[in-house]
C-alpha positions, 0 to 999 in steps of 0.5 A: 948556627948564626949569631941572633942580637936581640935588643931589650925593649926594656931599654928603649924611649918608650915614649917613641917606641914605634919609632925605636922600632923602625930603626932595626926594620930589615935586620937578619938574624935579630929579634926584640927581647920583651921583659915581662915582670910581674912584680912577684918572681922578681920586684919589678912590674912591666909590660903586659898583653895590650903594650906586646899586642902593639907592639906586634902590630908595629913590626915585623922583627920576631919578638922573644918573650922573656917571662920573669913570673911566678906563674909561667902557665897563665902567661903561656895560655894568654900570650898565645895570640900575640904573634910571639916567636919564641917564648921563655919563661924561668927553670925556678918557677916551674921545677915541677912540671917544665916539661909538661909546661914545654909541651904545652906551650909548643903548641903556640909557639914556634920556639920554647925556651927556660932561663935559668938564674946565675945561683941555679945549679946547672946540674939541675936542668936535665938532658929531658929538658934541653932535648925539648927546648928550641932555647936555654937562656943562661942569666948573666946578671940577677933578674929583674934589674937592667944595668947589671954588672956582668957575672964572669961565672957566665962563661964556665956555664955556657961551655957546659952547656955546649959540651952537652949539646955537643955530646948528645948532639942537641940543637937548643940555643943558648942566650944570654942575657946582662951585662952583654956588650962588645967587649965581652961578647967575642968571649961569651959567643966564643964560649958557645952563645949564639943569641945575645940580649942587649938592651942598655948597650944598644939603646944608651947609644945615639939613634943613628948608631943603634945598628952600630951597636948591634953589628959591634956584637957579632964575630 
């Protein structure tokens, strides 16, 4: 399975984002990371349907939509128009019915993940859910805040993960997401990763070294 980089566009100059995303035009293997809070799954408000909708108009790099909401379900139903690749929304907000919102949203998407917070136990995700998700995305820091500190527990959940993909022969990335850079992301890929968000290590750098940054992450 190839490496996939996904920058976070949470961490662009948004006041020049077109330009921002022409940088990374003709990338393999590498998507843009959307953040989308809604102020009650975690404290911070983002971007919505008119900002995601321009953003698909100006590029052609697929877009990974990252849901941090209460409500997984209405952002399934109206975020189906907006060319979105992969869609991933949090284990926490939706216990009772994942594999219900799975199905569901399977039919407007053409990759589905859950995420699942650093203090969510990993025995909790069952082997139903990971043979239906195209995605598991394993938080390495709390949501909703960029700039974290990066939680060293992460490894030990990736390798698990792994181990049951590996058992039972399933096909589900894994992403993570905070605190990646490249002196950690040989490990994290090593452990088993195979997509890496990074938003603040890509974007904290000059313009001209965005593709620098990004190729820095991969083995």
């Amino acid at each position: 399975m190839k490496t996939i980089i996904a920058p976070s566009l949470l961490a662009c100059d948004f006041l020049n984002i077109e330009s921002e995303l022409k940088h990374f035009e003709g990338q393999d293997d590498f998507w843009f990371h959307l953040d989308i809070m809604d102020g009650h799954f975690v404290p911070n408000l983002t971007f919505g349907h008119p900002i995601i909708s321009l953003i698909n108009k100006k590029t052609t790099i697929p877009l990974d939509a990252h849901l941090m909401v209460s409500n997984p379900e209405f952002y399934i139903d109206t975020f189906s128009d907006l060319g979105i690749h992969n869609l991933t929304w949090h284990y926490e907000a939706s216990i009772e019915n994942t594999l219900s919102l799975i199905e569901k949203a399977k039919k407007n998407y053409s990759s589905v993940g859950i995420s699942i917070k650093p203090k969510t136990k990993i025995e909790s995700v069952s082997l139903e859910i990971l043979k239906n998700i195209d995605l598991l995305l394993i938080m390495s820091v709390e949501p909703g805040f960029g700039g974290q500190k990066f939680i060293e527990e992460t490894y030990s959940r990736i390798k698990f993960f792994k181990g049951l993909r590996e058992k039972h022969s399933l096909s589900f990335q894994i992403q993570i997401d905070g605190g990646v850079k490249d002196s950690n992301a040989k490990e994290l890929l090593e452990a088993g990763a195979d997509n890496l968000v990074a938003g603040s290590y890509v974007f904290s750098a000059n313009e001209g070294e965005y593709i620098n940054k990004v190729n820095s992450l991969r083995l």
